[in-house]
C-alpha positions in Angstrom: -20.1 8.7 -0.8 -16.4 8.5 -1.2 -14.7 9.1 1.7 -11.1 7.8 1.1 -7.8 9.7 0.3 -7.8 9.4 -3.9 -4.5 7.3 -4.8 -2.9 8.2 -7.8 -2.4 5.2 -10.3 1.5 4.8 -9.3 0.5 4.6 -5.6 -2.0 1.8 -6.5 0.5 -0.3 -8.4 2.4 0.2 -5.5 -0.1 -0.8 -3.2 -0.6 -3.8 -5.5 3.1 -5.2 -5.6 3.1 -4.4 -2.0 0.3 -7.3 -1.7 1.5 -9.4 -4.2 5.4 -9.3 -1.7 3.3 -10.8 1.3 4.8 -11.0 4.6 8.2 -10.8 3.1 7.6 -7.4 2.5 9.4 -4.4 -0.1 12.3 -2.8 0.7 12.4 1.1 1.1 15.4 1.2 -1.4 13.1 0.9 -4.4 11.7 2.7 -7.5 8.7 3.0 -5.6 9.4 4.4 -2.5 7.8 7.6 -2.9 4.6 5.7 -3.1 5.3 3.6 -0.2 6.1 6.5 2.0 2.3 8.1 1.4 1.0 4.3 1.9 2.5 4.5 5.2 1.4 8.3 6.1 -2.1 7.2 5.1 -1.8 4.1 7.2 -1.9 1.3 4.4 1.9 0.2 4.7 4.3 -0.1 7.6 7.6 -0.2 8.4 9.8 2.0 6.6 11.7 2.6 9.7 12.5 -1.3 9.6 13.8 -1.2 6.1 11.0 -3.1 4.8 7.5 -1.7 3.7 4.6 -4.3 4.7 0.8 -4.4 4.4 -1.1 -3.3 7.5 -4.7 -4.7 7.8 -6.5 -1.3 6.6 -3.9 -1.6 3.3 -5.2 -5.0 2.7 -9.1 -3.4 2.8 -8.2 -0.9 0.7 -6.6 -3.4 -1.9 -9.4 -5.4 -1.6 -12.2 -2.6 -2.3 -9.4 -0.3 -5.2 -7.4 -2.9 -6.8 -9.6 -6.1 -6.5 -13.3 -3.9 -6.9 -14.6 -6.6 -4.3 -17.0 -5.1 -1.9 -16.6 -4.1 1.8 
């Protein structure tokens, strides 16, 4: 059964890039930023109060299970 928020296919390239910057992290002053602000209310991304978007650990799950179709 699904039980996850859908994310729409901008938010999961955004989720993706947001991997792919690693600890370094995106800043909020991007094209994306509308994505990275519903990453961070659904608890996948952190920090836009820091000027930098980063991965939190449920982010990297979800990238895991969405982007990389590995299993839990």
């Amino acid at each position: 059964m699904w039980n996850e928020p859908y994310l729409e296919s901008c938010c999961r390239s955004a989720l993706h890039r947001l991997k792919l910057s690693g600890q370094a992290g995106r800043p909020v002053a991007v094209p994306d930023a509308p994505c990275l602000r519903r990453l961070e209310g659904m608890g996948l991304a952190s920090g836009g109060t820091t000027n930098r978007y980063t991965l939190t650990e449920q982010g990297r799950a979800r990238h895991r299970t969405e982007i990389l179709k590995q299993p839990t």
